[in-house]
DSSP file (Angstrom, degrees, kcal/mol; ACC not computed):
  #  RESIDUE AA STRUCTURE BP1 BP2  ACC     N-H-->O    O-->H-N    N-H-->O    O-->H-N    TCO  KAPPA ALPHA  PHI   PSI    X-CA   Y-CA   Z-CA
    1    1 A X    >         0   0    0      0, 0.0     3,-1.0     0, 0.0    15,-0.0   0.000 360.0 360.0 360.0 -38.3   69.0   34.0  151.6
    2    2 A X  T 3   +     0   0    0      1,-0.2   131,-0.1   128,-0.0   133,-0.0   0.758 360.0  48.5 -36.0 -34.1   70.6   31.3  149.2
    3    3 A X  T 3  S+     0   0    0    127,-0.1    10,-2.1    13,-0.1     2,-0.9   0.573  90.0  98.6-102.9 -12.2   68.9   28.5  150.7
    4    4 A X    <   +     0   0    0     -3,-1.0     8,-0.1     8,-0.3     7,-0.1  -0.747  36.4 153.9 -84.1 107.6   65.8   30.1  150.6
    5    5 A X    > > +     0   0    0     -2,-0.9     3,-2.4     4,-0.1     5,-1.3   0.851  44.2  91.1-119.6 -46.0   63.7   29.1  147.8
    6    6 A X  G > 5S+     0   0    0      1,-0.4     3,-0.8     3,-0.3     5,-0.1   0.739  85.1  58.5  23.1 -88.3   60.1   29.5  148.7
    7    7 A X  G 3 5S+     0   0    0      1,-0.2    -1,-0.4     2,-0.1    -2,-0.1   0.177 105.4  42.5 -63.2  21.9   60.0   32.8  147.4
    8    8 A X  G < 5S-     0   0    0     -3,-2.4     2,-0.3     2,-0.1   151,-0.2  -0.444 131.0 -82.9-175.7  56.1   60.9   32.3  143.9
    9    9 A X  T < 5S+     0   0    0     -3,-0.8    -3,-0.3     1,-0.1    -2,-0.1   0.159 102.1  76.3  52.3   3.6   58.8   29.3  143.6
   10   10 A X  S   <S-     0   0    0     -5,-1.3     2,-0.3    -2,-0.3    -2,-0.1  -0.216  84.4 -75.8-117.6-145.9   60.7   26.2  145.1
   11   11 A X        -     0   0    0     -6,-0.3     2,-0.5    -2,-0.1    -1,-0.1  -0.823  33.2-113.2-134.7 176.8   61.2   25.3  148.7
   12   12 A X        -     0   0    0     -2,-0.3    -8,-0.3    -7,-0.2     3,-0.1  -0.736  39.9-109.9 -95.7 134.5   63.6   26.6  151.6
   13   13 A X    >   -     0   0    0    -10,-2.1     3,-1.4    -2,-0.5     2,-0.7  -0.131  63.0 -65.0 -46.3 156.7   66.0   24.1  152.7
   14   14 A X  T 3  S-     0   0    0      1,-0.3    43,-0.1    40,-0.2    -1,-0.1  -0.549 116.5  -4.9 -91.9 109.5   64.9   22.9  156.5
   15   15 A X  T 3> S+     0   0    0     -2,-0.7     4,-1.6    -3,-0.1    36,-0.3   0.315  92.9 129.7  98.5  32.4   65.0   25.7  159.1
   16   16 A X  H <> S+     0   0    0     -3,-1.4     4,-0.9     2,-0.2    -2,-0.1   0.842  75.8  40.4 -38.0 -47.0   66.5   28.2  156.8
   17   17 A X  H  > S+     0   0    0     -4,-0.4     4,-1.8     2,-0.2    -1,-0.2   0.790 108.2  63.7 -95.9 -13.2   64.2   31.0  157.5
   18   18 A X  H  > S+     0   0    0      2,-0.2     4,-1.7     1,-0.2    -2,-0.2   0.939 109.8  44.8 -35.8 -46.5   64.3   30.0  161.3
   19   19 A X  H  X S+     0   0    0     -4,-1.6     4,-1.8     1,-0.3    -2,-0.2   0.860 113.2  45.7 -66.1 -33.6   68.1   30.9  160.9
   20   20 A X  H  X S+     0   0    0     -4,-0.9     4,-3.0     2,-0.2    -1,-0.3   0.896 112.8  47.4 -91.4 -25.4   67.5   33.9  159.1
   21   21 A X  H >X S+     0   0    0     -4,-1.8     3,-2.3     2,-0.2     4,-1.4   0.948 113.2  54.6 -51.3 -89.6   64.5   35.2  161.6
   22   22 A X  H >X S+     0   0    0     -4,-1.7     3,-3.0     1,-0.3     4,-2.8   0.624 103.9  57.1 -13.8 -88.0   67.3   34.2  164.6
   23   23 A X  H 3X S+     0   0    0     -4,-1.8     4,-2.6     1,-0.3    -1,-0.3   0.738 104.3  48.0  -6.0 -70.8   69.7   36.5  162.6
   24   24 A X  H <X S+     0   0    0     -4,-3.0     4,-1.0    -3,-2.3    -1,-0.3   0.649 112.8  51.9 -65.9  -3.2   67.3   39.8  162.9
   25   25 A X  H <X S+     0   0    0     -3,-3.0     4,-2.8    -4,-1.4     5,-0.3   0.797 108.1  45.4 -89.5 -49.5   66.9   39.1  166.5
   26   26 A X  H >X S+     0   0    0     -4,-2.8     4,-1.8    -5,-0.4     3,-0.9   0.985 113.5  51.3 -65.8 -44.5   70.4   38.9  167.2
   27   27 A X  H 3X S+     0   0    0     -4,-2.6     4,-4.7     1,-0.3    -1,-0.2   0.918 117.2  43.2 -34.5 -59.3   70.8   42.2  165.0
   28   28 A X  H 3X S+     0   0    0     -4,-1.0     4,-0.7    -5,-0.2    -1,-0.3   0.747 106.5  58.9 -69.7 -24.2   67.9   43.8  167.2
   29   29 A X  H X< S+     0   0    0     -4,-2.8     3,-1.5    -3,-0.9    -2,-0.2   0.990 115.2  36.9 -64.5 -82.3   69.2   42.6  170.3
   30   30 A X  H 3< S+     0   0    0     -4,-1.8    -2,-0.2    -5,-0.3     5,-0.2   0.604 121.5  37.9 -40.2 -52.2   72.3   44.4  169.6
   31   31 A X  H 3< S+     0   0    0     -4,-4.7    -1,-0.3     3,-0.1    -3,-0.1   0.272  91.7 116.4-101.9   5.5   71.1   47.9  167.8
   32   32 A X  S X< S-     0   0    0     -3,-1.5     3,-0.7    -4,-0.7    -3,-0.1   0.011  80.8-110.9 -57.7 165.1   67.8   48.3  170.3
   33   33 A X  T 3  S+     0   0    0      1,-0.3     2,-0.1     2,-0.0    -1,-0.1   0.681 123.7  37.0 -87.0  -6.4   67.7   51.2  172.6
   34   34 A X  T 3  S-     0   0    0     -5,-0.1    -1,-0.3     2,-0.0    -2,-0.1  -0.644  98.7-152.3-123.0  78.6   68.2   49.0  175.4
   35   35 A X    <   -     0   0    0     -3,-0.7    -5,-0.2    -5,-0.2    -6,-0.1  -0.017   1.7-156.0 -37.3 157.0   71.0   46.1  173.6
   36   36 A X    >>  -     0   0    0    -10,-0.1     4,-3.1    69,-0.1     3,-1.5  -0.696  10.2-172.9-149.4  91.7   70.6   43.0  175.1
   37   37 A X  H 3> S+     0   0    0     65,-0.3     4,-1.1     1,-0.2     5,-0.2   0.692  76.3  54.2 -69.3 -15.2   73.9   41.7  174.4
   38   38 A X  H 3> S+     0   0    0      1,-0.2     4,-0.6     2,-0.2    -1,-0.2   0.703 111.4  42.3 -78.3 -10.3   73.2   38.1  175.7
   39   39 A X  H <> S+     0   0    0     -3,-1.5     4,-1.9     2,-0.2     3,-0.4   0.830 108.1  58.5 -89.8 -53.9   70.3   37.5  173.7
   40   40 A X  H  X S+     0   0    0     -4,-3.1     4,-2.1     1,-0.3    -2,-0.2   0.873 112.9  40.6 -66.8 -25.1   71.8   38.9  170.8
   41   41 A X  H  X S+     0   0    0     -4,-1.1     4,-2.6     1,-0.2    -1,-0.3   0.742 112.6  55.8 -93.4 -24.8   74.7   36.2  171.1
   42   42 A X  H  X S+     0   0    0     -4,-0.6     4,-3.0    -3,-0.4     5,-0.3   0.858 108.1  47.4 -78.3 -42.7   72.3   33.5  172.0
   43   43 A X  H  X S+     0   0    0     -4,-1.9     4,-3.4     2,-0.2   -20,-0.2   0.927 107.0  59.8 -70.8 -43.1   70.5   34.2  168.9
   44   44 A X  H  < S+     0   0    0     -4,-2.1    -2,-0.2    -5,-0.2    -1,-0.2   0.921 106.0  41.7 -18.2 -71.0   73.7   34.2  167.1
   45   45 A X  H  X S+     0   0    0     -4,-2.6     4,-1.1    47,-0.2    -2,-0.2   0.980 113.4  58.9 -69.1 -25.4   74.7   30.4  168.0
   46   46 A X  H  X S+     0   0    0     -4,-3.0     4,-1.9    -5,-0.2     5,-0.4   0.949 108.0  46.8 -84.4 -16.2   70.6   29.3  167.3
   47   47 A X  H >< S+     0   0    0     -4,-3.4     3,-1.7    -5,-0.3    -3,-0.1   0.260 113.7  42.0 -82.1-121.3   71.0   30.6  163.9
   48   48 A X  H 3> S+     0   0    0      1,-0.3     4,-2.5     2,-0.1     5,-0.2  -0.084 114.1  56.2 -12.8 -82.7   74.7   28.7  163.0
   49   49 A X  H 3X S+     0   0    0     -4,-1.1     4,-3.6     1,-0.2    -1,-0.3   0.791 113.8  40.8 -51.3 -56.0   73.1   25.3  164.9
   50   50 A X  H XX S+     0   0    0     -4,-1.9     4,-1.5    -3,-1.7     3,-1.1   0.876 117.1  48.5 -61.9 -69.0   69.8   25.5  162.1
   51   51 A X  H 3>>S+     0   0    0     -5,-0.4     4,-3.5     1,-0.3     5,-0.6   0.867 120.8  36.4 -35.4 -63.0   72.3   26.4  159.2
   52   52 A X  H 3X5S+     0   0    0     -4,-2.5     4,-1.0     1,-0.2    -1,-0.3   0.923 115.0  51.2 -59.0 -34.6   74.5   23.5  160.3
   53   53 A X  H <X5S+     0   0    0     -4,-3.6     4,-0.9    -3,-1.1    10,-0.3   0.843 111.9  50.9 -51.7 -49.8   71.6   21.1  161.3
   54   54 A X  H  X5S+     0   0    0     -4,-1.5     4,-2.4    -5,-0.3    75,-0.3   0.882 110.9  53.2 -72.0 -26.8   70.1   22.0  157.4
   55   55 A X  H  <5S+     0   0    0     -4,-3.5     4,-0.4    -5,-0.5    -1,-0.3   0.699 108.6  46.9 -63.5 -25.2   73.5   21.1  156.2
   56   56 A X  H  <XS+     0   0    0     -4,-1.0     5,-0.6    -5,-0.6    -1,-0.2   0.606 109.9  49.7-110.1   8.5   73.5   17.9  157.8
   57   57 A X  H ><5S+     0   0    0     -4,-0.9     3,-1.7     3,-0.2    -2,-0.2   0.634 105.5  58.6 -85.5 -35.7   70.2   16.8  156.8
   58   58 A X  T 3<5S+     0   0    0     -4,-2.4    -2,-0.2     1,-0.3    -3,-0.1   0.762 100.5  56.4 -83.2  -0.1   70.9   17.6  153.4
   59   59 A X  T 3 5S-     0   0    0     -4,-0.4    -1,-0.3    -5,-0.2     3,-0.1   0.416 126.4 -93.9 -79.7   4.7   73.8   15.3  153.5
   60   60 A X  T < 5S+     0   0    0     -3,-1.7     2,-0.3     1,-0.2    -3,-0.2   0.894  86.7 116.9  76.5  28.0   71.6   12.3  154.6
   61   61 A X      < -     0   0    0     -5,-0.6     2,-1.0    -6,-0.1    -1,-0.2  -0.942  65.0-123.5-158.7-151.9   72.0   12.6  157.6
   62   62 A X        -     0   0    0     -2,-0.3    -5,-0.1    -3,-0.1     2,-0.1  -0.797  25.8-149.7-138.7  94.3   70.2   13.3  161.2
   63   63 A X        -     0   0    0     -2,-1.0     9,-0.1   -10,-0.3   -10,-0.0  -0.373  18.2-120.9 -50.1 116.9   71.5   16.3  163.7
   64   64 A X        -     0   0    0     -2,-0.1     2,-0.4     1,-0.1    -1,-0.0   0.352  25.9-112.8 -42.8-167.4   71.2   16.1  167.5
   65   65 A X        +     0   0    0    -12,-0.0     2,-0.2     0, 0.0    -1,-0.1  -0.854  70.0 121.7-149.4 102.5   69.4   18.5  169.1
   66   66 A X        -     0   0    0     -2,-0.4     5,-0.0     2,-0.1   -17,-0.0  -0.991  58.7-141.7-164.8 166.5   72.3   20.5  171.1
   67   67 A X        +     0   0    0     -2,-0.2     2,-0.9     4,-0.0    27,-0.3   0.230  70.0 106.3-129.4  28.9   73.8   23.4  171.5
   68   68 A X     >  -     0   0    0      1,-0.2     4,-0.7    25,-0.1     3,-0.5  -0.911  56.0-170.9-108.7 105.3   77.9   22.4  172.0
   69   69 A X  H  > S+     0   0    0     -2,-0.9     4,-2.2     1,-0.2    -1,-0.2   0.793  82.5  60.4 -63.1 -31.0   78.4   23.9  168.0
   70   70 A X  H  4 S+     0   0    0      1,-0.2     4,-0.4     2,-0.2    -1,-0.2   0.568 103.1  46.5 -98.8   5.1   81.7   22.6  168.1
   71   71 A X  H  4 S+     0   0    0     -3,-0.5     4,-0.4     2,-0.1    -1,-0.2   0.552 116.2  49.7-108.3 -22.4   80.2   18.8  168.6
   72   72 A X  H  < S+     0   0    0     -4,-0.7    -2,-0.2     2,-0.2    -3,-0.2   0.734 101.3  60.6-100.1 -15.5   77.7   19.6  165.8
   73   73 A X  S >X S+     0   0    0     -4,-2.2     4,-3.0     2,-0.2     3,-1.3   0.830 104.3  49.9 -36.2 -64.3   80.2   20.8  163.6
   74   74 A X  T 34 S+     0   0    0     -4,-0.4    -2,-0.2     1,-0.3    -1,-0.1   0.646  99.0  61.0 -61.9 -12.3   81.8   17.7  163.7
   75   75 A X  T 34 S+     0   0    0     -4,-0.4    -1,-0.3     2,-0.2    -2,-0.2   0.476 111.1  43.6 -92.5 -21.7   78.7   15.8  163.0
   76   76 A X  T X>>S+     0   0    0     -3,-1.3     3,-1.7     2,-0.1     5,-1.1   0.765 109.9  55.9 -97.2 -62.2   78.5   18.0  159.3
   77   77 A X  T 3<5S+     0   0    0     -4,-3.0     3,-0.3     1,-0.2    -2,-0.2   0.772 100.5  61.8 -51.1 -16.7   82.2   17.5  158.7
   78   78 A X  T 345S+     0   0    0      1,-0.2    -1,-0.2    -5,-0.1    -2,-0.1   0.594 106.5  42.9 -72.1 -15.3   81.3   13.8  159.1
   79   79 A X  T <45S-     0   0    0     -3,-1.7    -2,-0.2     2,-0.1    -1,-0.2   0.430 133.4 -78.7-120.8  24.3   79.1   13.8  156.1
   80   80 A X  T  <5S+     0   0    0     -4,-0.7     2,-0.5     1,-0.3    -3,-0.2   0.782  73.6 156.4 114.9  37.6   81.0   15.7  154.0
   81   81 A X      < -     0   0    0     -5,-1.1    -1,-0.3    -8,-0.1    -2,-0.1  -0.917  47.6-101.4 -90.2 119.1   80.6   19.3  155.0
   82   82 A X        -     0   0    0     -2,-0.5    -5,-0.1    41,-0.1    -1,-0.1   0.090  43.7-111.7 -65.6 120.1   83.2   22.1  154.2
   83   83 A X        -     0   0    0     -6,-0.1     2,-0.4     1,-0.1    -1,-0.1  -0.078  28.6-155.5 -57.3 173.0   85.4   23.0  157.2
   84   84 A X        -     0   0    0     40,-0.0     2,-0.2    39,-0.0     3,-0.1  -0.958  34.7 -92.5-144.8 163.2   85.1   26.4  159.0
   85   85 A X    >>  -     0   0    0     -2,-0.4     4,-1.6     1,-0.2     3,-0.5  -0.461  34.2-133.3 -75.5 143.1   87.6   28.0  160.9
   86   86 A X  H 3> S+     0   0    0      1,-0.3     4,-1.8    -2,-0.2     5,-0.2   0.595  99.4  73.3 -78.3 -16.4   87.2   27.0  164.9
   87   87 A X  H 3> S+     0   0    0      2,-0.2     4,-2.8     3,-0.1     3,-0.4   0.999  90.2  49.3 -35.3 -73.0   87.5   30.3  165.6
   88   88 A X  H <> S+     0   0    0     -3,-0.5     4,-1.4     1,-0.3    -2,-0.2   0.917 108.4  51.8 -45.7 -63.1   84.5   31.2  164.5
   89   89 A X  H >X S+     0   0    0     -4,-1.6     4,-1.4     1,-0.2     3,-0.8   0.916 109.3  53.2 -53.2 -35.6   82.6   28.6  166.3
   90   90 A X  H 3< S+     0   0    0     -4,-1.8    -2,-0.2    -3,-0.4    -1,-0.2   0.900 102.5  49.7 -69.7 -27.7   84.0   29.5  169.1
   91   91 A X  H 3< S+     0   0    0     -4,-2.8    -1,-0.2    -3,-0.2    -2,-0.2   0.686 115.0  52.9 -53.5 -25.1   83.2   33.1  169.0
   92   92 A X  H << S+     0   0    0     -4,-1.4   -47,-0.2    -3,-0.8    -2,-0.2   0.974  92.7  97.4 -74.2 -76.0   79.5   31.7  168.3
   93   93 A X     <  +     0   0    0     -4,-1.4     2,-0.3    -5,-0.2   -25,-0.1   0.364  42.8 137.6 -48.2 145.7   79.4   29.2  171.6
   94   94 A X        -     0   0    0    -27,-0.3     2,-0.2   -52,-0.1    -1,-0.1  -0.792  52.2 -83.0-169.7-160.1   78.0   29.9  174.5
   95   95 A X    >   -     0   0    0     -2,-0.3     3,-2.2     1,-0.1     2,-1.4  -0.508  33.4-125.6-104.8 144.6   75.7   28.7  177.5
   96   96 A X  T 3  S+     0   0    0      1,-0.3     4,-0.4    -2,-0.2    -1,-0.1   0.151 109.4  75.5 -75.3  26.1   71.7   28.8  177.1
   97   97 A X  T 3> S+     0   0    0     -2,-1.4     4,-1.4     2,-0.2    -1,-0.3   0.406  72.8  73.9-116.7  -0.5   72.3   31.0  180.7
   98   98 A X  T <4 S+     0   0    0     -3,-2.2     7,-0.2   -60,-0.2    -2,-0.2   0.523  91.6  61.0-113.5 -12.7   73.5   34.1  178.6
   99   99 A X  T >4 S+     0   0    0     -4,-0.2     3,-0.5     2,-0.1    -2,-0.2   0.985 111.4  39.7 -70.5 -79.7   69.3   34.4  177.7
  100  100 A X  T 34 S+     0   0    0     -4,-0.4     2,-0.2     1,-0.2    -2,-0.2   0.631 125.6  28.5 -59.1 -30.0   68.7   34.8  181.2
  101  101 A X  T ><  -     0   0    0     -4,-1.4     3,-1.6   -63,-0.1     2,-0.7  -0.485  66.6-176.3-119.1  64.9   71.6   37.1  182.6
  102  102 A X  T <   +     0   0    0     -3,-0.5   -65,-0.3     1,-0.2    -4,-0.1   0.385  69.6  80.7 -52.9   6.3   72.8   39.4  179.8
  103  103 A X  T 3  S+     0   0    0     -2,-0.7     3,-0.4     1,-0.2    -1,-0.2   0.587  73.4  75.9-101.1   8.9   75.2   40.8  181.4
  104  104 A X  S <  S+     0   0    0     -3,-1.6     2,-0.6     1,-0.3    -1,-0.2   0.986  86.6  69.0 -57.3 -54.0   77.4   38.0  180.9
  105  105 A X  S    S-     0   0    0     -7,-0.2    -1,-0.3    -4,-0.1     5,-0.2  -0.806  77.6-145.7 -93.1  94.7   78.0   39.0  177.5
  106  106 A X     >  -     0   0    0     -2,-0.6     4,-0.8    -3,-0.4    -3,-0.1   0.005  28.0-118.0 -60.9 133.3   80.0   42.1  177.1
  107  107 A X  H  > S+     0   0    0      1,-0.2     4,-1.7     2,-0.2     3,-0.3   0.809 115.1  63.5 -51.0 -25.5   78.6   44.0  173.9
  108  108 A X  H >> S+     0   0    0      1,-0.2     4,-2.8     2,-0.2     3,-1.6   0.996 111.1  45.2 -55.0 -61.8   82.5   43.6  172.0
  109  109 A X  H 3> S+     0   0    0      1,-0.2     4,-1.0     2,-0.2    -1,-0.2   0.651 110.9  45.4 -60.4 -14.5   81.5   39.5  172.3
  110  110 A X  H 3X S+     0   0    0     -4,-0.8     4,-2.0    -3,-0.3    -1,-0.2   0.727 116.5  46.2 -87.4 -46.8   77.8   39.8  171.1
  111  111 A X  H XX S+     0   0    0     -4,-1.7     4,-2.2    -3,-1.6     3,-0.6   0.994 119.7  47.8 -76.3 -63.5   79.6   42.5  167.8
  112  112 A X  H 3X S+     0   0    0     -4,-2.8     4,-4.9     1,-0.3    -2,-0.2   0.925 118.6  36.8 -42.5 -54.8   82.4   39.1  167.7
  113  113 A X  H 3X S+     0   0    0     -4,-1.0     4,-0.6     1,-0.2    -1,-0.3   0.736 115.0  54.2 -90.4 -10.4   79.6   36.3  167.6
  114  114 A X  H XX S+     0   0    0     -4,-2.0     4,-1.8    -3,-0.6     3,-0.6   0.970 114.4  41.5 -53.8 -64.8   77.2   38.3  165.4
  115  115 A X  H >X S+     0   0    0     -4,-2.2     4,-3.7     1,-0.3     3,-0.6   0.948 118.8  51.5 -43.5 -75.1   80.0   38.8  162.7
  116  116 A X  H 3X S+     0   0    0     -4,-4.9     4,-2.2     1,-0.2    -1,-0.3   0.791 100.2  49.5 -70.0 -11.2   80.7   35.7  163.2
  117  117 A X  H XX S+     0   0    0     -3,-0.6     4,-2.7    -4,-0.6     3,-0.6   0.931 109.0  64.3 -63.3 -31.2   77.7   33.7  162.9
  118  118 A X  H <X S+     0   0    0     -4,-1.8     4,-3.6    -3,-0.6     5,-0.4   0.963 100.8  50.3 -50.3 -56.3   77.3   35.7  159.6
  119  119 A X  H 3X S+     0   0    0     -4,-3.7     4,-1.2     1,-0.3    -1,-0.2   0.793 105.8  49.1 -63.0 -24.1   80.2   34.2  158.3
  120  120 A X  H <X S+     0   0    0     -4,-2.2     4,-1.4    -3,-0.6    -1,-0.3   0.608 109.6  55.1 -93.2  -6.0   79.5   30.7  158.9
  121  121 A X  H  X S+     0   0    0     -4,-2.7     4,-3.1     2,-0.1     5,-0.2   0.912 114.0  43.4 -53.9 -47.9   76.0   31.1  157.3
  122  122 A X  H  X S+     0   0    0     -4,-3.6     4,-1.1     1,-0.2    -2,-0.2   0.950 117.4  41.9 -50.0 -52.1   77.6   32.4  154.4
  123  123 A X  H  < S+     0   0    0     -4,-1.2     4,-0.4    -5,-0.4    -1,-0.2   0.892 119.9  43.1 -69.7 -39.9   80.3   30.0  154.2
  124  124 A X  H >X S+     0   0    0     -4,-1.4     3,-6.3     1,-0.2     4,-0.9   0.983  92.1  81.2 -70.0 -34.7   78.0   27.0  155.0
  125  125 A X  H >< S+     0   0    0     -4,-3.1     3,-6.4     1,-0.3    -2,-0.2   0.819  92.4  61.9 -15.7 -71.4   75.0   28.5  152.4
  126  126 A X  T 3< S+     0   0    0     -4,-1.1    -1,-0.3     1,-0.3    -2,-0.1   0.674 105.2  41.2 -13.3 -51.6   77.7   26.5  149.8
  127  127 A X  T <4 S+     0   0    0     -3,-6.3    -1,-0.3    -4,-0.4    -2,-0.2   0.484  95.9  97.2 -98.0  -3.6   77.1   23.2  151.4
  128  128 A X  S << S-     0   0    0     -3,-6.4     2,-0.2    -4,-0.9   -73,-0.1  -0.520  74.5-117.4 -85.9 170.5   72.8   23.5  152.0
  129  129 A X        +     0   0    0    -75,-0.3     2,-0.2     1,-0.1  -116,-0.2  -0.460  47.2 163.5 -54.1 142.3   70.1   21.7  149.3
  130  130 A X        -     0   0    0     -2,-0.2     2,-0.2  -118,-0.1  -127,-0.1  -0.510  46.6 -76.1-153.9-141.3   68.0   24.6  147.8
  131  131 A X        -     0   0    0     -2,-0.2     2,-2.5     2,-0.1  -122,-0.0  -0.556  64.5 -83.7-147.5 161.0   65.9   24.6  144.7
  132  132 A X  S    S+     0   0    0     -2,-0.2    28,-0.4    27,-0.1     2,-0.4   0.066  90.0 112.8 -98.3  78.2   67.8   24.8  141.4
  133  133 A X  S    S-     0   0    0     -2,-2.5     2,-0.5    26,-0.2    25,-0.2  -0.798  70.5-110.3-112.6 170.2   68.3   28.3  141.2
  134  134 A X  B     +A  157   0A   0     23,-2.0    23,-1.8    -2,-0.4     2,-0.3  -0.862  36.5 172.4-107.8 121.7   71.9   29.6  141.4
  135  135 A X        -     0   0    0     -2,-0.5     2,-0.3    21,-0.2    21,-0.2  -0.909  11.3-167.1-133.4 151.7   73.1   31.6  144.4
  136  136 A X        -     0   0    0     19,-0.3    19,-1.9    -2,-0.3     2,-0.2  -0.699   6.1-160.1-141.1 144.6   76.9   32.8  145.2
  137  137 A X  E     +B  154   0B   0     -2,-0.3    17,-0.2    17,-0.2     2,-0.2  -0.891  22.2 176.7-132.6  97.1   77.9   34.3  148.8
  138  138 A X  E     -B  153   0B   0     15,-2.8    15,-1.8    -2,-0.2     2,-0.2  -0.525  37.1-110.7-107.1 164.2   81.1   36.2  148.3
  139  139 A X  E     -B  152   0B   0     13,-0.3     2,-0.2    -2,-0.2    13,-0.2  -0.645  48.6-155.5 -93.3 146.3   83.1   38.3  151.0
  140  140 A X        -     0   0    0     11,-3.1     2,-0.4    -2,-0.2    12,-0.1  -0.930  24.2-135.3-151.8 135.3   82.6   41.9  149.9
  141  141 A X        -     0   0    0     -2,-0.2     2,-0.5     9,-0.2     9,-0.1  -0.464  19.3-164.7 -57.9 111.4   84.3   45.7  150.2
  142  142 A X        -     0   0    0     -2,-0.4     7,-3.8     0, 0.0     2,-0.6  -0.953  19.2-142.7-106.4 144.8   81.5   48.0  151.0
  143  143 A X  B     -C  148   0C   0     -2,-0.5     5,-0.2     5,-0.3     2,-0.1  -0.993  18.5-166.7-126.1 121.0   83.4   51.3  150.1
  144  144 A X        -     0   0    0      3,-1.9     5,-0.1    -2,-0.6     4,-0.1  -0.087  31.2-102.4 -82.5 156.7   82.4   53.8  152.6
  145  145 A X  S    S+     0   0    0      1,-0.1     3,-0.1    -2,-0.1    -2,-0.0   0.769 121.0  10.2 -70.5  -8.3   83.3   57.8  152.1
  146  146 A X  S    S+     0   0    0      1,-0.5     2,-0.3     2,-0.1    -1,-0.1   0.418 139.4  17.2-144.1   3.9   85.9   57.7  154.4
  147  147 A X        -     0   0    0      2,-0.0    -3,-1.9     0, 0.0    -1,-0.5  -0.973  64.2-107.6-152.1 140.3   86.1   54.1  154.9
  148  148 A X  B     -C  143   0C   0     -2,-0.3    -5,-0.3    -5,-0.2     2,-0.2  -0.113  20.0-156.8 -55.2 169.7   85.5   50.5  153.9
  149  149 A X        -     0   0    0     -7,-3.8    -9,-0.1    -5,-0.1    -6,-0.1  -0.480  10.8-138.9-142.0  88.8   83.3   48.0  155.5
  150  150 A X        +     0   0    0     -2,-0.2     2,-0.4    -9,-0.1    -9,-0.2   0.287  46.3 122.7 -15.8 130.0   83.7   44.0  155.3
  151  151 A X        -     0   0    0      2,-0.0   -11,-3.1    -9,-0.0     2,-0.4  -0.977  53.8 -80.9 174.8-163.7   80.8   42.3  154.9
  152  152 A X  E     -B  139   0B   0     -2,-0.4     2,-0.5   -13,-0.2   -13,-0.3  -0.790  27.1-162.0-108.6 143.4   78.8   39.4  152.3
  153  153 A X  E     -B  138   0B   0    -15,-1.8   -15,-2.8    -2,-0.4     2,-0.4  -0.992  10.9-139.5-137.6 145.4   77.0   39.9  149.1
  154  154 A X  E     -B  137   0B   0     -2,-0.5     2,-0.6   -17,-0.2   -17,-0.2  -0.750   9.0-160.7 -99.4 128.1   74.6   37.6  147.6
  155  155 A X        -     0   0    0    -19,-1.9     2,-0.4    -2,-0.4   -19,-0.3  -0.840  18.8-169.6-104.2 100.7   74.4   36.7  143.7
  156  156 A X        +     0   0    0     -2,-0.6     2,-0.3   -21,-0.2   -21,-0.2  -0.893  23.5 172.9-137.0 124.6   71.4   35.3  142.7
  157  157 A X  B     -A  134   0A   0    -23,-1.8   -23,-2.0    -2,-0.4     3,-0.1  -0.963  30.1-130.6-117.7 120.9   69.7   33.5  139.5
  158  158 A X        -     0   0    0     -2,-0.3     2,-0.5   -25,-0.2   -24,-0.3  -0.171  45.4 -85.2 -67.2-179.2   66.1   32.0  139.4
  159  159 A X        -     0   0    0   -151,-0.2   -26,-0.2   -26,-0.2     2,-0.2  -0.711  44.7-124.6 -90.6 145.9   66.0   28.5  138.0
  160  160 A X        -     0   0    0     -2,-0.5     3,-0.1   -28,-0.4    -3,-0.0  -0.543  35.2-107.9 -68.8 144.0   65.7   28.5  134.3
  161  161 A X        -     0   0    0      1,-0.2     2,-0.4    -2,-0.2    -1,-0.1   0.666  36.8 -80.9 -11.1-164.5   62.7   26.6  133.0
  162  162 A X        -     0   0    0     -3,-0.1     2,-1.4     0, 0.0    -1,-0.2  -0.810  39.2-122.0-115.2 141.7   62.5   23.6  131.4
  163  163 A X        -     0   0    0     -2,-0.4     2,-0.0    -3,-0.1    -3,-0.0  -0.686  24.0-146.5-112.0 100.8   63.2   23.7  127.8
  164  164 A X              0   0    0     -2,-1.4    -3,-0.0     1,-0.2     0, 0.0  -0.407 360.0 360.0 -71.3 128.8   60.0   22.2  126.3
  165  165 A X              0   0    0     -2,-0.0    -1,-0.2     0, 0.0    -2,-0.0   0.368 360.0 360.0 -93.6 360.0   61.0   20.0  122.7
């Protein structure tokens, strides 16, 4: 949602709202009355691949088109992109075969690579080009009645005007 400028007059950094579309799929894959946990994980890694891909375009410079995260990771950490823990990408990863046979992916890893894809949008959001409004992605406490809940909140300021002399 940071990188997304569009709405609020400027423009969305490049395949930002792919990423975030990819996102509700994997979400729907997941919470559907018939889950389809490989799809949901699959959707997972193609949203991380745009987020990193938009990150490494706005750095000047030009992203494969592949789906080994941890080889396209490195390709944003070469142009100055914030590291992220290799967990996470690996929790992301997997093979473009998990579309066709869902039973590959046992619903815990689908819950694992959702979570985590969330967390390296957030974390990369930091790194993407946007419009010059001001956006924050913090880790946040959802306080539950009987429990907490992890999770991200977004802080958000349009761009100010121009100050006409």
């Amino acid at each position: 949602e940071a990188a997304l400028g569009a709405n609020r007059g400027g423009t969305d950094a490049p395949y930002i709202k792919e990423a975030m579309h990819d996102l509700l799929i994997s979400t729907d894959s997941l919470l559907t009355a018939r889950p389809n946990y490989g799809q949901s994980k699959w959707e997972s890694l193609q949203a991380v691949e745009k987020v990193v891909k938009s990150c490494i375009i706005g750095r000047g410079g030009t992203p494969k088109s592949i789906h080994k995260l941890a080889e396209l990771y490195a390709a944003a950490e070469a142009v100055g992109v914030s590291m992220i823990d290799p967990a996470l990408i690996d929790a992301v990863q997997c093979s473009p075969e998990v579309r066709y046979q869902s039973a590959l992916v046992p619903k815990l890893d689908a819950v694992k690579a959702h979570h985590a894809a969330l967390a390296i949008c957030g974390e990369l959001s930091r790194n993407i080009k946007r419009t010059t409004a001001r956006s924050e992605i913090d880790q946040y406490e959802f306080q539950l009645p009987d429990t907490s809940l992890p999770g991200l909140a977004l802080q958000y300021a349009p761009p100010t005007p121009p100050f006409i002399t």
